[in-house]
C-alpha positions, -999 to +999 in steps of 0.1 A: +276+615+690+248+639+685+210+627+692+190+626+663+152+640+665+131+613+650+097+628+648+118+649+619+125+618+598+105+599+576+109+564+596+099+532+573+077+504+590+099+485+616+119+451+607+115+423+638+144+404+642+134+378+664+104+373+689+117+350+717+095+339+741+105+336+774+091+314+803+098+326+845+090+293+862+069+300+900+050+276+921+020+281+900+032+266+870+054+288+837+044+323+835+053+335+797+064+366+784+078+380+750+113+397+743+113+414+709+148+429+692+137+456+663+153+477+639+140+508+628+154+535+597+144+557+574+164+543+543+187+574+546+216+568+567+200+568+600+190+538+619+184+517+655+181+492+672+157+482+700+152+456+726+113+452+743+101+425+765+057+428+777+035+398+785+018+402+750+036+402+713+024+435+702+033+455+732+067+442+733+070+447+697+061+486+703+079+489+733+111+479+710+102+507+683+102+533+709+137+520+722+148+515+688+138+554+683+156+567+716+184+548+696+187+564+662+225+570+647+233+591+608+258+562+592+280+576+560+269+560+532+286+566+499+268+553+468+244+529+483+276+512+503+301+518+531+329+539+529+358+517+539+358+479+555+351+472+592+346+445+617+322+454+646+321+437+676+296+429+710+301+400+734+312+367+712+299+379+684+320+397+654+304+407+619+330+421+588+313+447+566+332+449+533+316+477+505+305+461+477+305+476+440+268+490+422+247+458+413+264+433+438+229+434+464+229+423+498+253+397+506+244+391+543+223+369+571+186+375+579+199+399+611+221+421+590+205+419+561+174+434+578+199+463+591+212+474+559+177+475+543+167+498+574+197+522+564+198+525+527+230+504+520+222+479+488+257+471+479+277+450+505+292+421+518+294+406+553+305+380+576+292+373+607+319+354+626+315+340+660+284+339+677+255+344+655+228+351+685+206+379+668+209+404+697+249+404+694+252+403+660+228+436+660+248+455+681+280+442+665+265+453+633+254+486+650+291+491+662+304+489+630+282+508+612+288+542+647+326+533+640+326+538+599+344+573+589+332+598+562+343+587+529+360+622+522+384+614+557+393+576+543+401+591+512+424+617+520+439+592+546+448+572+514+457+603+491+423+597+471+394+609+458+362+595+469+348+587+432+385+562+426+386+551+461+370+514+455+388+511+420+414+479+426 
């Protein structure tokens, strides 16, 4: 896996999947802070995810962005879908990406969904099957999405070529 320089990319405004606050119970009572999962892309095949936790919203918010920047993967995508179907998995959590012909949209949850838009992929379907906790379906999704081939390798693999490789 090759680490991808992200001051070079064009990175759209950040997506929050989910703000969670989070109490630590002392002998002076609940002391709150924030834990913030983000996802971060530039629409062009590269994105990440991020985890941040601060005593204030904002800071945990840009403490995920940075993470979510140290984590920046390229994903093949072939006409505005994935290449070839795949389950990702993290923990309990399991999601199915299935490509999806021109016109079809997003078929997806809010954590997914947010995902794909932060890639570039506008043609999919998905399944989210086990847990559906944000932070493990996010990395499940991420998973998938570092395990998908190039669409050129699936095809050959299935004595294709990439334009006929989603014709039934």
């Amino acid at each position: 896996m090759t680490v991808i320089n992200y001051s070079e990319l064009d990175l759209k405004e950040e997506s929050v999947i989910r703000i969670n606050r989070v109490a630590k119970v002392n002998s002076r009572g609940k002391r709150f802070s924030f834990s913030t999962l983000v996802v971060i892309g530039d629409g062009r095949a590269h994105v990440g995810i991020g985890a941040g936790k601060a005593n204030e919203v904002l800071v945990s918010i840009s403490k995920a962005k940075e993470n979510a920047r140290q984590n920046l993967v390229k994903v093949p995508v072939y006409n505005y879908t994935i290449p070839h179907e795949i389950i990702g998995r993290h923990s309990a959590s399991k999601v199915l990406l299935k490509p999806a012909p021109p016109g079809t949209g997003i078929i997806a949850g809010s954590a997914v969904r947010l995902i794909m838009e932060q890639v570039g992929i506008s043609n999919i379907y998905t399944k989210v099957l086990g847990s559906n906790n944000p932070m493990n379906v996010a990395k499940a999704v991420m998973n998938a999405l570092t395990n998908l081939q190039d669409v050129r390798k699936v095809a050959k693999k299935r004595g294709k070529t990439p334009n006929n490789l989603f014709e039934i």
